[in-house]
N, C-alpha and C positions, 0 to 999 in steps of 0.2 A: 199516761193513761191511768196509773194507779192513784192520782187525783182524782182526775174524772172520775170513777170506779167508787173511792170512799163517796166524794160529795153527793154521788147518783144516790148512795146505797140509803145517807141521810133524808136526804129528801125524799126516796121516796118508804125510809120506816116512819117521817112524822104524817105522809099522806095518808097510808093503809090506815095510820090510826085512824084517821076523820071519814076515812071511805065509807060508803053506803053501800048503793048499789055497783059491784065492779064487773065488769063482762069482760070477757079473757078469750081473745082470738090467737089461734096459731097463724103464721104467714108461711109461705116458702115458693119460691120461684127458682127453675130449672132450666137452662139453656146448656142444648149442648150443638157443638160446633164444629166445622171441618172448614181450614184456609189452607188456599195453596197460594206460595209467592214464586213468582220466575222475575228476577233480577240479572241484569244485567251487572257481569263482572264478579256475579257469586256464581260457581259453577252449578253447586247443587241445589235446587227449588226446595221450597219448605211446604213440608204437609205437615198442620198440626191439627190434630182432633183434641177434642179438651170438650172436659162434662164440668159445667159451675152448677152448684147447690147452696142454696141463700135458705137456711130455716130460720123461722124467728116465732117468737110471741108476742102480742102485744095485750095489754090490760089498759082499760080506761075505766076512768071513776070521775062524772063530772066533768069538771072542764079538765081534768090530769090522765094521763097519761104515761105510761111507758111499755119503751121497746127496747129488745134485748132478740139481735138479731147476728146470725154465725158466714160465715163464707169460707166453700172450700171448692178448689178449682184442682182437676185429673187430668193428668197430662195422659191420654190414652194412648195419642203417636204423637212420640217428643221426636221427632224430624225436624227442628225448626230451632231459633236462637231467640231464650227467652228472655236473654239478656242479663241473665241472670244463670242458665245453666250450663254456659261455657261455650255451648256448640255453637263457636261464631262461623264454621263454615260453609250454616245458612244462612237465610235472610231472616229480619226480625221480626216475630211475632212476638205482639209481649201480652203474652197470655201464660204466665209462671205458672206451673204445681202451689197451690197453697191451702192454706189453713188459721187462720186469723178472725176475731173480733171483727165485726163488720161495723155494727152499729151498736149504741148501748146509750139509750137518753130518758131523760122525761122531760114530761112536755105541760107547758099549761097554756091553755086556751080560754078568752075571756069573751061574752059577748060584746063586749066593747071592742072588737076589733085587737086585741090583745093577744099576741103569743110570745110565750119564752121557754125555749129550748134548749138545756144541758148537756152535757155530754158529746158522747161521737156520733155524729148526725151525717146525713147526708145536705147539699148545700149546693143550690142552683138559682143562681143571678142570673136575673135579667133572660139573655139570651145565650148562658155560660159562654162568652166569648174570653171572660175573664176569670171565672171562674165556676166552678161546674162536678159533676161529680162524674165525667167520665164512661158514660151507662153504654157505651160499645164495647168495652172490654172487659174481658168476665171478672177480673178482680174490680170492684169499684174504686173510686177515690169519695173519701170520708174526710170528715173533720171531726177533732177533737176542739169543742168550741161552746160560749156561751150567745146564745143570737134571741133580740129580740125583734120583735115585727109588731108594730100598730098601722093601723088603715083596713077602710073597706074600700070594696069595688071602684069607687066614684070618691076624689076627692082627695086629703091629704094622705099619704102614708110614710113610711117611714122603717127603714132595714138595717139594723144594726148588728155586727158579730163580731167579736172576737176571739180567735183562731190561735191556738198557743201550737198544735202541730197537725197536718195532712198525713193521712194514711195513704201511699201512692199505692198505682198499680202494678206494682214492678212484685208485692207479696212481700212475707214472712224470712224469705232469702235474699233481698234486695242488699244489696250493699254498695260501696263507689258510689258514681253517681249515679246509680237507679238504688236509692235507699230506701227501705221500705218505707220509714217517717221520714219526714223532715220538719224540723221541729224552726219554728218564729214566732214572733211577734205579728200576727196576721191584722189587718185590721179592714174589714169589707162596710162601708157606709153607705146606705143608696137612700134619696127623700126624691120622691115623687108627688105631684097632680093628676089625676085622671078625669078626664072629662069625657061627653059624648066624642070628638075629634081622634080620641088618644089618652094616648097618657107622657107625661116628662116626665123623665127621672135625672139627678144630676148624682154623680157617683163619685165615690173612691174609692180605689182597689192600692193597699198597699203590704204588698205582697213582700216578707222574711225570709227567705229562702238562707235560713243561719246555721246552713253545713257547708264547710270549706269542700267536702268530694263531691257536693252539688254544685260545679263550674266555678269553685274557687269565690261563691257569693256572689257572680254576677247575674245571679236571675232575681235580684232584689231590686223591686223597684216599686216605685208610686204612679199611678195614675187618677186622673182627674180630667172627669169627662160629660158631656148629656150626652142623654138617650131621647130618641121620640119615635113611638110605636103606637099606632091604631088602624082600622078598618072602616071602610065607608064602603054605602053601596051607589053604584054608580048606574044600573039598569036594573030590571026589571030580573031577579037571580042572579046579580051580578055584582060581588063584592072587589075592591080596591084595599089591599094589605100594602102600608108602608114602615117603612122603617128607616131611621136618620143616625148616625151617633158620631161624635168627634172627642176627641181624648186626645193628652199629653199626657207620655209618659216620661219620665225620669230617673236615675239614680236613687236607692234609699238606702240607709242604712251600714251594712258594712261593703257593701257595691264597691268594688273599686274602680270601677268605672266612672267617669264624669262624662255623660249624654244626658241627651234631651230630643226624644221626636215624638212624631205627630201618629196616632191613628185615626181613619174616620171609613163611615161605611154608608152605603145607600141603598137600597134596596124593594123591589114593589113586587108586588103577589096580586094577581087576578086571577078569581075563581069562582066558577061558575058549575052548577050542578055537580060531576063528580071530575072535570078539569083542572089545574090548578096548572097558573104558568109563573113562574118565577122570573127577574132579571135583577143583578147587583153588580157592583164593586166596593172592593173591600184594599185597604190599603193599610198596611202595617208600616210605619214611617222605618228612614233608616237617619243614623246621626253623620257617621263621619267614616261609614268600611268598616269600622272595626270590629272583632264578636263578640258580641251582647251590647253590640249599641244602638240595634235595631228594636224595635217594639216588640218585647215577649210576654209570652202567656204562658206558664208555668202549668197555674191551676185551671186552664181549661178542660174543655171537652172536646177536645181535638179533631174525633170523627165527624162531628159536624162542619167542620172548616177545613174550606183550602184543601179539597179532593179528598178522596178516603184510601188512597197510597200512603198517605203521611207522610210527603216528602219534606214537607216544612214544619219540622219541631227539632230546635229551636227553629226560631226566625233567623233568616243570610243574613250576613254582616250588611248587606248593600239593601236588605229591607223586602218587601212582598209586595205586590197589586195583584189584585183576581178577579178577574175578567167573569162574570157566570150569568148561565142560564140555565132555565131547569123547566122542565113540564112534567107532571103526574097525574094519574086517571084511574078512579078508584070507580067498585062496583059495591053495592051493597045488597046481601041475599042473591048470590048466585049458587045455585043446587044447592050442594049442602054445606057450602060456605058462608059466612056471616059478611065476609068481607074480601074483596082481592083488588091489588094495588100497583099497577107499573110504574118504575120512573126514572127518570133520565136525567142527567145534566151534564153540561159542559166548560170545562174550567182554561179560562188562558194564564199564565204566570209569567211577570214581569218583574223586573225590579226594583226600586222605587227611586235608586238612582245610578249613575252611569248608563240606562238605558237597555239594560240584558233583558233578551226573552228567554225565562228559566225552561218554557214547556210549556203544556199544554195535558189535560187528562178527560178522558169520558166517564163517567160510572153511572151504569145502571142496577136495578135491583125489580124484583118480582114478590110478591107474598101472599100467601093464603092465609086468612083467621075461621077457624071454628071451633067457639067454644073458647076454652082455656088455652088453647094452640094456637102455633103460630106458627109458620113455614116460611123462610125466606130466603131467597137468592140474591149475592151480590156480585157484579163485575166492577173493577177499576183495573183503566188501559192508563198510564202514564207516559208520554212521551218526552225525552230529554232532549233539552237545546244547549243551555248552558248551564245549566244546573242539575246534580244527582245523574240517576242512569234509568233506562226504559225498563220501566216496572207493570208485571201483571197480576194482578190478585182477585181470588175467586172464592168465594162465602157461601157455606151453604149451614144453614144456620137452623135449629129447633127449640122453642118457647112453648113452655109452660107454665101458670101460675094460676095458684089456687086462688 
C-alpha cells in the first residue's frame, strides 16, 4: 500500500497543478446491524450488533478525480466468532472490530469511453461471481490495483486490472487464514459486445492467492469463461431477464494442486410492474474429491450466492449445484415511504459428483426506504442433509448515506 500511497500522491500533485475548476464532496455511509446465528452443534447462538462508518472525500477536476475514503466497524455486542477474535465458541460472524484504509485512488475519465483507476478501489465484475467487493459485510473487500476500462453502452468494450493485493474482510486483525491482505499477482481481463439482445463478455479471472496460511496456496487458480446477459420484453409491461455463463477453471501459479473443472450458470428473470420472479442453476464443477479441487471463488461476493447461511465458502471437495427460485414485489410511494420490498427464495444443494443432497435453504427479507434510510430484515432457515449442520440466521439491519 505504501506504493500505492507514493504513486497516488504523484499523480495527483502534477493534477492540482493543471486543475481549474475542483468541487470537493465529502461521502459517508452508515450501517448499523444486529445478526443472530442458532447452529447446530454450537451450543451457544451468536448475537452480534456492530456499527460500520465509511467517511470519505472526494475532489474532481475535469475528467480527474480522487477519493480517499476511511472504514471503522464497532463491535457493540461481540457474542459471536469473528474469526478473528478468538470466541470460537459461537458461530461465525465475520463482521471484526476494525479500523483501516478503505479506499484511496484517482481516477481519470475520458469522453471517449476511457477510464483509468489507481490505487485501492473498490472492484465488481460482471455479476461478482468471481470477483466482487463483498458489500454485505461491514468491512468491505478492496483492491490495491491499476484497472483500465474502454467501452460505451452498445458495442466493443473492454476491462482490464491488475491486482498486486485484496484487502479481505476479516479487518486490521486478520491473521492465519483470514489475513487481513493477501498479497498476488492478480490479473482480471473481461472484452465484451453489447448489442440490443445483450451483451457477451469472454473473461479471465486469474486469481494469486500468494500466502502459504491462505490454504497452503490452493485457492490459486485461472479461469476462462463467457458470459451472456440481457433483457427483452416479451408483453405488453412484461420484461424477460437472462443470463448464460460457462467457465473452466484450473490450477495457477504456486497451486499445488493439479485440477481442472467446469463452472456454468443459467438463469431467467420475469418482471412485470413491481413483480420480479426469478429461476436458475448454478453449478460449480468438482475435479476428482479432493479439497480445492472443486471450482473456487475466493474474491467473490458471497451473500449473493448459494443461500445467505454461507454454508459454501470454500466450495466441497465433491463440487455444488443450486437449484433456485425467487419471487420479489416491491411498492413505490407507500405513506411516507419512498419504497418497500418483499422477497423470497428457495435454494436445493447438491453435489456435482457422487450424487449427495447437501440441503436445502429458504431466505426471506423485508425493507423500508425513506430518504437516506433504509430498514431491512433478513431470514435464512438452512436445512442439512449431508452436508454442514441446520443453521438459523436472522438480520435486522439500518442504512444510511448521505
Amino acid at each position: 500500500m505504501k506504493r500505492t500511497l507514493a504513486i497516488l500522491a504523484a499523480l495527483l500533485s502534477s493534477s492540482a497543478a493543471c486543475a481549474q475548476d475542483v468541487t470537493v464532496k465529502p461521502t459517508l455511509d452508515a450501517r448499523l446491524r444486529y445478526e443472530h446465528v442458532d447452529q447446530d452443534g454450537i451450543a451457544l447462538p451468536a448475537d452480534a450488533l456492530t456499527l460500520r462508518l465509511r467517511p470519505g472525500v472526494e475532489a474532481k477536476s475535469g475528467g480527474w478525480s480522487v477519493l480517499v475514503e476511511g472504514e471503522a466497524t464497532l463491535a457493540i455486542v461481540e457474542d459471536y466468532n469473528s474469526g478473528t477474535n478468538g470466541r470460537s465458541g459461537y458461530p461465525l460472524v465475520v463482521d471484526p472490530a476494525n479500523l483501516e484504509l478503505n479506499r484511496a485512488h484517482i481516477r481519470y475519465t475520458g469522453a471517449d469511453g476511457l477510464g483509468v483507476t489507481l490505487g485501492r478501489q473498490r472492484i465488481e465484475l460482471a455479476d461478482q461471481r468471481f470477483v466482487g467487493s463483498a458489500p454485505f459485510r461491514q468491512n468491505e473487500q478492496t483492491f490495491d490495483a491499476v484497472r483500465f476500462q474502454w467501452g460505451k453502452p452498445l458495442g466493443f468494450s473492454a476491462d482490464l486490472t491488475y491486482s498486486w493485493n485484496n484487502l479481505t474482510v476479516n479487518g486490521r486483525d486478520g491473521t492465519g487464514a483470514r489475513q487481513q491482505a493477501v498479497g498476488g499477482d492478480n490479473v482480471f481481463a473481461l472484452l465484451g459486445y453489447a448489442a440490443k439482445p445483450g451483451k457477451l463478455t469472454a473473461f479471465a479471472y486469474l486469481v494469486d492467492q500468494d500466502e502459504a496460511a491462505v490454504q497452503g496456496y490452493r485457492l490459486s487458480s485461472q479461469t476462462y469463461g463467457l458470459r451472456f446477459a440481457g433483457t427483452t420484453p416479451v408483453a405488453p409491461g412484461v420484461t424477460l431477464g437472462y443470463t448464460a455463463s460457462v467457465a473452466r477453471q484450473s490450477d495457477w501459479h504456486r497451486n499445488p494442486n493439479n485440477y481442472a473443472a467446469t463452472y456454468w450458470l443459467g438463469e431467467a428473470t420475469l418482471a412485470t410492474k413491481g413483480l420480479t420472479l426469478t429461476g436458475g442453476y448454478e453449478v460449480l464443477g468438482a475435479s476428482n474429491g479432493a479439497a480445492f479441487t472443486s471450482v473456487q471463488t475466493p474474491l467473490a461476493s458471497f451473500f449473493k450466492w448459494q443461500g445467505w447461511t454461507g454454508k459454501f465458502n470454500p466450495t466441497p471437495p465433491n463440487g455444488l449445484r443450486d437449484a433456485y427460485a425467487g419471487a420479489g414485489y416491491g411498492w413505490k410511494k407507500v405513506g411516507p415511504f419512498d419504497a418497500i420490498t418483499l422477497s423470497a427464495a428457495y435454494h436445493d444443494f447438491t453435489s456435482d459428483r457422487l450424487s449427495l443432497h447437501y440441503g436445502s435453504e429458504i431466505d426471506m427479507s423485508a425493507s423500508l426506504k425513506r430518504g437516506h434510510y433504509t430498514l431491512t430484515a433478513r431470514y435464512g432457515r438452512y436445512r442439512a442433509d449431508a452436508f454442514a449442520t441446520d443453521t438459523d440466521k436472522f438480520w435486522l439491519q439500518f442504512d444510511w448515506t448521505l
